[in-house]
BALOBA-1460 file (C-alpha; in Angstrom, 3 decimals):
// residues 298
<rec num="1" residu="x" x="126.150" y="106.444" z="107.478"/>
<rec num="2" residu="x" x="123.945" y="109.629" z="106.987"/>
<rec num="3" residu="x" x="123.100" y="112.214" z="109.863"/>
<rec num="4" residu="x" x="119.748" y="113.622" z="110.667"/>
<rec num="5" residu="x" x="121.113" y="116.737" z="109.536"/>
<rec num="6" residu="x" x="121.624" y="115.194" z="105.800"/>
<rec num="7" residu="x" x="118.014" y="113.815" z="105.966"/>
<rec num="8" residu="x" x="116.743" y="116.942" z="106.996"/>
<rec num="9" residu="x" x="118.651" y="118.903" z="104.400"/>
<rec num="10" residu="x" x="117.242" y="116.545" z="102.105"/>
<rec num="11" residu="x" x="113.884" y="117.395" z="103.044"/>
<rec num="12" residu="x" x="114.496" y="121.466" z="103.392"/>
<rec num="13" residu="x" x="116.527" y="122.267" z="100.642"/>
<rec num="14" residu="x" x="116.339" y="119.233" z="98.250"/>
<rec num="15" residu="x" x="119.229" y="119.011" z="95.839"/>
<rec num="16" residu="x" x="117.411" y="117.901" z="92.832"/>
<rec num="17" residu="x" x="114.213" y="115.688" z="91.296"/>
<rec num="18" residu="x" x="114.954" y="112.113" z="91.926"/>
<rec num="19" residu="x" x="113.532" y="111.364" z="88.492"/>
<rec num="20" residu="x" x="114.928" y="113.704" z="85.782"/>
<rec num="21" residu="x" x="117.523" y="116.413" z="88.385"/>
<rec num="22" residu="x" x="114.917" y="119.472" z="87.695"/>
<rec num="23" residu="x" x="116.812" y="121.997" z="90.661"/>
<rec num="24" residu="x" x="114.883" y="122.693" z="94.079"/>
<rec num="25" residu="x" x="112.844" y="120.091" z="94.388"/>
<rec num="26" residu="x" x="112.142" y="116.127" z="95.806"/>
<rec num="27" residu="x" x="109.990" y="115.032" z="92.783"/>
<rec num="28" residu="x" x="108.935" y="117.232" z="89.971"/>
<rec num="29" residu="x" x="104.674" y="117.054" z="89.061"/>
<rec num="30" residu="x" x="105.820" y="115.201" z="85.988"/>
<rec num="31" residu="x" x="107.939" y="112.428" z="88.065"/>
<rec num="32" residu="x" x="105.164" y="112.269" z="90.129"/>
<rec num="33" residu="x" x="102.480" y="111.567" z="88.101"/>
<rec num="34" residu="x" x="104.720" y="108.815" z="86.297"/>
<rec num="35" residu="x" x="105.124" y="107.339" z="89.783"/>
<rec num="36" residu="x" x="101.782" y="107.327" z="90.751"/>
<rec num="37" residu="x" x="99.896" y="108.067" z="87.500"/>
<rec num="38" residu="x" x="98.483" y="104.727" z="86.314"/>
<rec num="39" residu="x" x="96.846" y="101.992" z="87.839"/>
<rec num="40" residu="x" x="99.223" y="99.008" z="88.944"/>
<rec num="41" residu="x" x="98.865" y="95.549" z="87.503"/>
<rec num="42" residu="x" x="99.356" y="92.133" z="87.716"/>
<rec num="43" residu="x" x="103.425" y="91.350" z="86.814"/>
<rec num="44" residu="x" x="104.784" y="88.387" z="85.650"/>
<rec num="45" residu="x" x="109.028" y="87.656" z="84.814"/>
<rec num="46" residu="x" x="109.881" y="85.391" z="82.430"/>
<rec num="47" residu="x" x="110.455" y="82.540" z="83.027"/>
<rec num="48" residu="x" x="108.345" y="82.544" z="86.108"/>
<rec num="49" residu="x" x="110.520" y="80.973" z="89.238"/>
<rec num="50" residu="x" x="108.718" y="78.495" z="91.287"/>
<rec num="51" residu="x" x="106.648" y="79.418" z="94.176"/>
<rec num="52" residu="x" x="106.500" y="82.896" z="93.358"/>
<rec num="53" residu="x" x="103.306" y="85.075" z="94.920"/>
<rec num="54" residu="x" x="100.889" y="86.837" z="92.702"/>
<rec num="55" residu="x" x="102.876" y="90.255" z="91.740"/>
<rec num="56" residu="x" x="101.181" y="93.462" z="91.352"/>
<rec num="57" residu="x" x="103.471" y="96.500" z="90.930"/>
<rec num="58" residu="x" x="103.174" y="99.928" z="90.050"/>
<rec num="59" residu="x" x="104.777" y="100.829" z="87.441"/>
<rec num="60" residu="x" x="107.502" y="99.637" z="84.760"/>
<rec num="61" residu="x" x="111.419" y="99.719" z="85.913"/>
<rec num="62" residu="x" x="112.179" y="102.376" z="83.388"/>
<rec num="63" residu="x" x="113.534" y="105.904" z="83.174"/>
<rec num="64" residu="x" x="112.307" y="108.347" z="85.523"/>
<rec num="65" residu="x" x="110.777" y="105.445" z="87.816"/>
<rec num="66" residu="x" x="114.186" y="103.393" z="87.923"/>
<rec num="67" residu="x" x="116.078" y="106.973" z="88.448"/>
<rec num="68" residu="x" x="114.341" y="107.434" z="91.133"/>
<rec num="69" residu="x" x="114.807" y="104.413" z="92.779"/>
<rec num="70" residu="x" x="117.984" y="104.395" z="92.865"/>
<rec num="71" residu="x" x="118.285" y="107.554" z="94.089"/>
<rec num="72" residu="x" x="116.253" y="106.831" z="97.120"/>
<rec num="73" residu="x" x="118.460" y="103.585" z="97.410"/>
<rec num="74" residu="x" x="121.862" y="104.249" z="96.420"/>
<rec num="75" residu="x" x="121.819" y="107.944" z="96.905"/>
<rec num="76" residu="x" x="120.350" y="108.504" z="99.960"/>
<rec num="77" residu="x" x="117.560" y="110.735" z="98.596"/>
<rec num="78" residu="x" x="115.337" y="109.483" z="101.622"/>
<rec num="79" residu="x" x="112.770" y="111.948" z="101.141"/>
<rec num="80" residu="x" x="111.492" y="109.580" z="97.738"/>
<rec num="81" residu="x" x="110.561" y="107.157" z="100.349"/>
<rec num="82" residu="x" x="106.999" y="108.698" z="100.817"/>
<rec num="83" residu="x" x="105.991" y="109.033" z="96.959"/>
<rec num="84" residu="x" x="107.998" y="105.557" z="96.274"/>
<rec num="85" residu="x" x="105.088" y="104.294" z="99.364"/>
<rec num="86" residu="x" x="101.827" y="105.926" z="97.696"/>
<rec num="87" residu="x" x="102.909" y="104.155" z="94.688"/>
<rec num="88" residu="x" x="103.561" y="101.410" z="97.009"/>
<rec num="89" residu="x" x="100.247" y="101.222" z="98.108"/>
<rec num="90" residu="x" x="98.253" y="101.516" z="94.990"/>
<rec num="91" residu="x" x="100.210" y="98.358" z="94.311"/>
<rec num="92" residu="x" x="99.154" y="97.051" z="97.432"/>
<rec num="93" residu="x" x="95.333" y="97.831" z="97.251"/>
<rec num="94" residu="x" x="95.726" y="96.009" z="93.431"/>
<rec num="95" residu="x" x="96.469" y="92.548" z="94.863"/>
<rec num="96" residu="x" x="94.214" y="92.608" z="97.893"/>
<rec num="97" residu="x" x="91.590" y="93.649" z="95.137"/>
<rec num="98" residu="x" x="92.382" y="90.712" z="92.916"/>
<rec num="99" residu="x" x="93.316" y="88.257" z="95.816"/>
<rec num="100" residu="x" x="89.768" y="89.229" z="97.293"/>
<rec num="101" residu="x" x="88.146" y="88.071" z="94.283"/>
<rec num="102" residu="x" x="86.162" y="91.933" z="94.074"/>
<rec num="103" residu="x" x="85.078" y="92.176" z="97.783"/>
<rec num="104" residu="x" x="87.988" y="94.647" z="98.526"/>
<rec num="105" residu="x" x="85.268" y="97.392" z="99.026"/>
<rec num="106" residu="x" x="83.316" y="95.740" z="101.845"/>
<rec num="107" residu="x" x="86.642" y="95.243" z="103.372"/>
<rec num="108" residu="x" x="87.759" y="98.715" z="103.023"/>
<rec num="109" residu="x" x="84.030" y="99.897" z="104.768"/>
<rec num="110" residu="x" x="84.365" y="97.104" z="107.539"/>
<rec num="111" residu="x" x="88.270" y="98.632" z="108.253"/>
<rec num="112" residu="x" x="86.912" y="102.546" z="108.102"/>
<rec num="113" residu="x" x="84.320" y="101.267" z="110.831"/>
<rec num="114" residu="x" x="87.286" y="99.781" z="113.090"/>
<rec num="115" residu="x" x="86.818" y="96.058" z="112.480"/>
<rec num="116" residu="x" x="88.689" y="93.518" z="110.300"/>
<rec num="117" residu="x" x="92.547" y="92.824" z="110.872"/>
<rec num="118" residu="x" x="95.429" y="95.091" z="109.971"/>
<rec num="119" residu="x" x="97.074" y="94.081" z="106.114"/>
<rec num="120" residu="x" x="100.870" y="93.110" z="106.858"/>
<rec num="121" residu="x" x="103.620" y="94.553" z="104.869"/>
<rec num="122" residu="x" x="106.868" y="92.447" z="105.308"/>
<rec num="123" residu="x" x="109.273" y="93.995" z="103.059"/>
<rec num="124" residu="x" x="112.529" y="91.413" z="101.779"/>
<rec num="125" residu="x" x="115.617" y="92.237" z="103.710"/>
<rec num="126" residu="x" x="118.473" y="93.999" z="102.220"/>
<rec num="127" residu="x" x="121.627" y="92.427" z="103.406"/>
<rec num="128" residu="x" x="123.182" y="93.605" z="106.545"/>
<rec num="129" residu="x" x="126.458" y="95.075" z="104.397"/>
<rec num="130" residu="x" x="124.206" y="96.650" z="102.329"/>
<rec num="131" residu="x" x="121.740" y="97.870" z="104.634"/>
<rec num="132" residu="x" x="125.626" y="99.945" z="106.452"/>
<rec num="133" residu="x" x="126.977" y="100.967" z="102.923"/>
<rec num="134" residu="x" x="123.424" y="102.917" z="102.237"/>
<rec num="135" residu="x" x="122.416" y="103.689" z="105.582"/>
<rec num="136" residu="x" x="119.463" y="102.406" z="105.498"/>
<rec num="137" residu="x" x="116.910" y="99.314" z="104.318"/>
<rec num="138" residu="x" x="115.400" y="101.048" z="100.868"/>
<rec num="139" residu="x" x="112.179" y="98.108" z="100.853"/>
<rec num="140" residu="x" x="111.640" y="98.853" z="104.809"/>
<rec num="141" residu="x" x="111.918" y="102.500" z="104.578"/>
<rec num="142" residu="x" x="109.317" y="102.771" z="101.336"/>
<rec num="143" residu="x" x="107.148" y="99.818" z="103.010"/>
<rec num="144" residu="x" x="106.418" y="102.297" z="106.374"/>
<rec num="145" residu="x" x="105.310" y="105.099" z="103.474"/>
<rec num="146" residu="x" x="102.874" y="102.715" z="102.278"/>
<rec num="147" residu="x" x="101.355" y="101.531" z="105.860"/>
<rec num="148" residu="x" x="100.824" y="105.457" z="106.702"/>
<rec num="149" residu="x" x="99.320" y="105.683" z="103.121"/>
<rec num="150" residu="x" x="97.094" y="102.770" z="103.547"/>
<rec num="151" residu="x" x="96.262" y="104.305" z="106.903"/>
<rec num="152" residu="x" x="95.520" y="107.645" z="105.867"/>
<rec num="153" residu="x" x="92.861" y="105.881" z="102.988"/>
<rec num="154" residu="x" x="91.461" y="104.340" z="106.251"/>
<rec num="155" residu="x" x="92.745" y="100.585" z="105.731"/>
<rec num="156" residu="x" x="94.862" y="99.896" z="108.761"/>
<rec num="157" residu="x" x="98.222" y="98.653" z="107.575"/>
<rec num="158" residu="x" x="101.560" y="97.616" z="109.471"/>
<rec num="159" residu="x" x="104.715" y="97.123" z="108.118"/>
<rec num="160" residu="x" x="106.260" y="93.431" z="110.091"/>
<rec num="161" residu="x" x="109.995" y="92.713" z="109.350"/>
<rec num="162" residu="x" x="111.253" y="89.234" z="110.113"/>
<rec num="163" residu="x" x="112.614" y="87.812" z="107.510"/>
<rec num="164" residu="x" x="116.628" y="87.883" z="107.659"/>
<rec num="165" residu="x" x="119.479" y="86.822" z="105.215"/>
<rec num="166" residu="x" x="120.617" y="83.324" z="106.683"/>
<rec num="167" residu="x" x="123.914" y="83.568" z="104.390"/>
<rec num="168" residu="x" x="125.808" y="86.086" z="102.965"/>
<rec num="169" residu="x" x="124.666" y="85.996" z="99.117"/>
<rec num="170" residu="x" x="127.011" y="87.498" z="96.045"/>
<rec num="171" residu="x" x="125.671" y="90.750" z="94.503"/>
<rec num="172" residu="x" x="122.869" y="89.661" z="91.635"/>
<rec num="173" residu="x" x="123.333" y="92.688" z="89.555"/>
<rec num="174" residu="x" x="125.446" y="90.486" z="86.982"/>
<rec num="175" residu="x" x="123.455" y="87.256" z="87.307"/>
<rec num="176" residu="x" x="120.950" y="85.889" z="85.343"/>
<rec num="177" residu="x" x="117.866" y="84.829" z="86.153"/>
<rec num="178" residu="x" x="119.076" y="80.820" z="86.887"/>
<rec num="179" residu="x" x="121.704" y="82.098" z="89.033"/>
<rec num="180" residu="x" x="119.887" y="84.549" z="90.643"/>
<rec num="181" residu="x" x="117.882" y="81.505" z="92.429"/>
<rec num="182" residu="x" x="120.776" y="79.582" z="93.157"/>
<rec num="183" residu="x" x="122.027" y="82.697" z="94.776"/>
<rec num="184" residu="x" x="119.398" y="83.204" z="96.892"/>
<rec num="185" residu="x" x="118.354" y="79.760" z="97.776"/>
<rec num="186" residu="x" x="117.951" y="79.156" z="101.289"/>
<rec num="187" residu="x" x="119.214" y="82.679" z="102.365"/>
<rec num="188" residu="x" x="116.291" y="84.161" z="104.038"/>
<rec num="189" residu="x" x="114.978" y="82.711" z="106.927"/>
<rec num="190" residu="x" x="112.047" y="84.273" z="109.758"/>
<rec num="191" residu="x" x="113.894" y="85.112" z="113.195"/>
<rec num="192" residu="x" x="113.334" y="83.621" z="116.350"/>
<rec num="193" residu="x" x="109.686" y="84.364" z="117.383"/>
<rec num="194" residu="x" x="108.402" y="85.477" z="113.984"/>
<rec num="195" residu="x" x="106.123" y="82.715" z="112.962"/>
<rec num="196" residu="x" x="104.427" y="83.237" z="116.170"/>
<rec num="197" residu="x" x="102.985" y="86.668" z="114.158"/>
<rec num="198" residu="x" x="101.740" y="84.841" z="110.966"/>
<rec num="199" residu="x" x="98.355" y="84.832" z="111.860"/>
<rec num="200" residu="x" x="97.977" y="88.284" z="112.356"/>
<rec num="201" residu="x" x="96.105" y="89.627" z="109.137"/>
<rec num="202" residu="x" x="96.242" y="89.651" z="105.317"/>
<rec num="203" residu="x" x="99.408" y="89.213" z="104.417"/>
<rec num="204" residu="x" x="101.391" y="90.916" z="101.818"/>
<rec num="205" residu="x" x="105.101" y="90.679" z="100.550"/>
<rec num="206" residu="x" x="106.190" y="94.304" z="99.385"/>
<rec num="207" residu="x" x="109.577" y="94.736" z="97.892"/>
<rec num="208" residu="x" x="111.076" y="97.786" z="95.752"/>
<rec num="209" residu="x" x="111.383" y="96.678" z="92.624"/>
<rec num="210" residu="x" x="111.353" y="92.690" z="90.850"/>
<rec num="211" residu="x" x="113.331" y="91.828" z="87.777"/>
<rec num="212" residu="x" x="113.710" y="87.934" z="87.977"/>
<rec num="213" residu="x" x="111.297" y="87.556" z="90.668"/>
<rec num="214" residu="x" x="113.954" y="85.355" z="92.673"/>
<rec num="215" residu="x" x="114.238" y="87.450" z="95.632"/>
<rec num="216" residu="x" x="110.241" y="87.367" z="96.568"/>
<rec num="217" residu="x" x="109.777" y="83.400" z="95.610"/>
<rec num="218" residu="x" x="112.761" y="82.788" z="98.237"/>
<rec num="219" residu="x" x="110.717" y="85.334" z="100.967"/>
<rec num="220" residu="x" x="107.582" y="82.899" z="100.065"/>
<rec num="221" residu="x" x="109.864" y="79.675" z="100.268"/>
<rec num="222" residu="x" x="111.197" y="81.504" z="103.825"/>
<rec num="223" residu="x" x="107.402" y="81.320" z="105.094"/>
<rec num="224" residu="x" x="105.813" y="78.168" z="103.810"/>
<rec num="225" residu="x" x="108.662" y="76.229" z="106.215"/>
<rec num="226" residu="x" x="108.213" y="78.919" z="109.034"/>
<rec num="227" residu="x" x="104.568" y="77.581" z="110.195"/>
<rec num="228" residu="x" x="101.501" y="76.731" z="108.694"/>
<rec num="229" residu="x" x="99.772" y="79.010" z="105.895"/>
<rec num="230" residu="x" x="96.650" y="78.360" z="103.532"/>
<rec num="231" residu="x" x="96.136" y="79.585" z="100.473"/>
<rec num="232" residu="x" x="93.468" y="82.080" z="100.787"/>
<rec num="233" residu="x" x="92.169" y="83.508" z="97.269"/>
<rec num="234" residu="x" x="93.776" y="80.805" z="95.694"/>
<rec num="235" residu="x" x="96.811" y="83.320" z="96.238"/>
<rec num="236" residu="x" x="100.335" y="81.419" z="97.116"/>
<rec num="237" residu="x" x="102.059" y="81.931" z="99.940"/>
<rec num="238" residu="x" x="103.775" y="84.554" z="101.932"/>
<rec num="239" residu="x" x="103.742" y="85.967" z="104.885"/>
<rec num="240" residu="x" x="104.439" y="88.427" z="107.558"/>
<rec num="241" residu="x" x="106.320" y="88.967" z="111.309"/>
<rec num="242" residu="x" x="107.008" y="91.621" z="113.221"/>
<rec num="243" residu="x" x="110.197" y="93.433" z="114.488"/>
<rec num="244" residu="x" x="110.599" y="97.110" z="116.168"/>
<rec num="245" residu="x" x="111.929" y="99.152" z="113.405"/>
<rec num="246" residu="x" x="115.376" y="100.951" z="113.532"/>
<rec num="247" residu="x" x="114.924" y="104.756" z="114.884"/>
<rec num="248" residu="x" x="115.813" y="105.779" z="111.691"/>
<rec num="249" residu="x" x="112.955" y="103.798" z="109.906"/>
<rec num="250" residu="x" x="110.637" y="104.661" z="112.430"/>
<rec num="251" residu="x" x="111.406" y="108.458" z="110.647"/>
<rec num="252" residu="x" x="108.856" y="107.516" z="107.843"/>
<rec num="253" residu="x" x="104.702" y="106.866" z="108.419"/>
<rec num="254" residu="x" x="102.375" y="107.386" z="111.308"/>
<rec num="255" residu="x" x="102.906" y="109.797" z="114.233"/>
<rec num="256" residu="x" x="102.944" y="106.490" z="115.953"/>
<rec num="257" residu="x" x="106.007" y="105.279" z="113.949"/>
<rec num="258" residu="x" x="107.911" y="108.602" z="113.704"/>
<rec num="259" residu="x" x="107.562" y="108.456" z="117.879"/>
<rec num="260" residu="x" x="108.483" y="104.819" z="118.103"/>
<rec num="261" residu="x" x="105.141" y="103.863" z="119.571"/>
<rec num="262" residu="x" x="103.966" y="100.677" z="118.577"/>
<rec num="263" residu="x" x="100.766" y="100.546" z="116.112"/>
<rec num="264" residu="x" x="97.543" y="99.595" z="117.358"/>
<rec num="265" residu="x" x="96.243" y="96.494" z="116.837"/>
<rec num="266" residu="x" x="93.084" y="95.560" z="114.930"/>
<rec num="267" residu="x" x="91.124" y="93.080" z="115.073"/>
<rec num="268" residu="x" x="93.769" y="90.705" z="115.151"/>
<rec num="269" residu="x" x="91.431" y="87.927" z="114.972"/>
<rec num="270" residu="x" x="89.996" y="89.258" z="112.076"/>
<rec num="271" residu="x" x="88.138" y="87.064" z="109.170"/>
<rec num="272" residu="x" x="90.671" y="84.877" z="107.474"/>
<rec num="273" residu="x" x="92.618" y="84.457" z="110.390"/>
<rec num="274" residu="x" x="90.626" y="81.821" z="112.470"/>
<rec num="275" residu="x" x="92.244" y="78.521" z="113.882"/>
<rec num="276" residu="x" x="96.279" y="80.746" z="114.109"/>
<rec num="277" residu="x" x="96.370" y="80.202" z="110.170"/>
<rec num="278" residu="x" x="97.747" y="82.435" z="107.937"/>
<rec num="279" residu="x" x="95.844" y="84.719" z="105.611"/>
<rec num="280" residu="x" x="98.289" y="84.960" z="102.540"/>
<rec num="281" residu="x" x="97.519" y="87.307" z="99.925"/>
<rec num="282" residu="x" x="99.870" y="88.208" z="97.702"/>
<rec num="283" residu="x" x="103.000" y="90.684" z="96.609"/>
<rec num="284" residu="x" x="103.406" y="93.854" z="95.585"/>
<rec num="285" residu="x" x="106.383" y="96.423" z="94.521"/>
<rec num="286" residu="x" x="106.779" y="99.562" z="93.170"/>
<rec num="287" residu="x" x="108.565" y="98.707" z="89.755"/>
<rec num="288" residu="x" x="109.028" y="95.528" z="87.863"/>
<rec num="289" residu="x" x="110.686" y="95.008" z="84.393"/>
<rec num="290" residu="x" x="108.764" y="96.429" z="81.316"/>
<rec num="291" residu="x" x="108.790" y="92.517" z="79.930"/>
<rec num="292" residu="x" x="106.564" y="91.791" z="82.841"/>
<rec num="293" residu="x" x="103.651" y="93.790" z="82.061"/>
<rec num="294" residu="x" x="104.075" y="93.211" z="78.634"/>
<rec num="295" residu="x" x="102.887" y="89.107" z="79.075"/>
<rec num="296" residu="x" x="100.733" y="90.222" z="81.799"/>
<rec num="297" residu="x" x="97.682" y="87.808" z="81.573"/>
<rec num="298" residu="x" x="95.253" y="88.361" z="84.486"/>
């Protein structure tokens, strides 16, 4: 488990680029700009496992993107977290923009005014071994960057964790993509309380990175039995809870968060969200497999 004093080591003297190890620095302007460079896009694996959410994600799972990924996850770099969450949030902003069918921009003027409801990151849980080995969730911790991103571009944004592994689940780093949904089917479920939450905005699954796509279908499967969604956008379904993030999660984003305030509330009645129903949107993650965007057909 790391100490503050690693995490703020991290962030004083950092060690090396997450992307390519240039000295003396978090993420070199070159890492950067492949992070963040491009605009994100509509991602589809093959084949496509049922009931997944409309994808958008940032960037392809290559190179300096996938080094730096797993540095933030497996290394600890925790300071990747915020450029990992304003590539987050570009992805974020691309499937609210589709899902919205082009009125995105008299959304984002009715938000900068104060009205309309928050959007609802729920990142997928890492498993609770995992989550102890690394010190930390990697989706939840990147997920906060991008609400305080979103925030900052004056779309309120909050990041809701409830979904939970049900089952312990074998590591998927060896399976293909058949066995990946066997793996994972039936292991998340929404805690106690969650569904209660679901009509609380738009709604958007966020994860790190998708390769087979398994992992966000069984989030989606997770909500459709949790309470009642519609399909808004002609988007399928996914949804969002709420949970007080870990003290060390509450590190990343707002003032707010980094104080362990709760976020303001917006409009939680907000269009979309009459009657208690869900306003499901879509996914979105920072990387997905370069055969993704290569069939991408929006």
């Amino acid at each position: 488990m790391r100490g503050w004093w690693q995490d703020l080591t991290d962030l004083v003297l950092p060690a090396e680029c997450g992307g390519c190890g240039r000295p003396r620095t978090v993420l070199c302007p070159e890492c950067r700009a492949v992070l963040s460079g491009v605009a994100a896009r509509r991602v589809r694996p093959v084949p496509e496992p049922p009931g997944l959410p409309v994808v958008h994600a940032a960037v392809p799972y290559a190179d300096e993107v996938r080094a730096t990924l797993l540095a933030h996850k497996e290394r600890g770099a925790l300071a990747l977290a915020g450029p990992l969450g304003v590539a987050l949030a570009g992805a974020v902003r691309a499937g609210l923009r589709k899902a919205r069918g082009g009125s995105w921009a008299g959304a984002e003027g009715a938000w900068s005014r104060g009205g309309g409801a928050p959007v609802l990151l729920v990142p997928v849980p890492s498993g609770r071994r995992a989550v102890r080995a690394r010190g930390h969730d990697p989706a939840r911790r990147i997920a906060l960057a991008a609400a305080g991103e979103l925030r900052r571009s004056g779309v309120p944004a909050r990041v809701l964790g409830v979904l939970r592994q049900r089952r312990a689940v074998a590591d998927q780093s060896e399976l293909n993509s058949r066995q990946r949904l066997d793996n994972l089917a039936g292991a998340l479920a929404v805690v106690p309380g969650g569904a209660r939450l679901l009509s609380g905005g738009p709604v958007v699954l966020v994860d790190d990175v998708m390769t087979t796509g398994a992992s966000l279908a069984e989030a989606a499967r997770a909500v459709r039995v949790a309470g009642p969604v519609s399909n808004a956008a002609g988007a399928a379904a996914v949804y969002e809870g709420e949970t007080w993030e870990s003290r060390e999660e509450q590190s990343v984003g707002s003032r707010r968060e980094r104080t362990g305030r709760r976020p303001g509330r917006h409009g939680m009645t907000g269009a979309g969200c009459a009657g208690g129903v869900v306003d499901v949107v879509c996914a979105a993650v920072v990387a997905a497999s370069p055969d993704s965007f290569q069939i991408n057909r929006n």
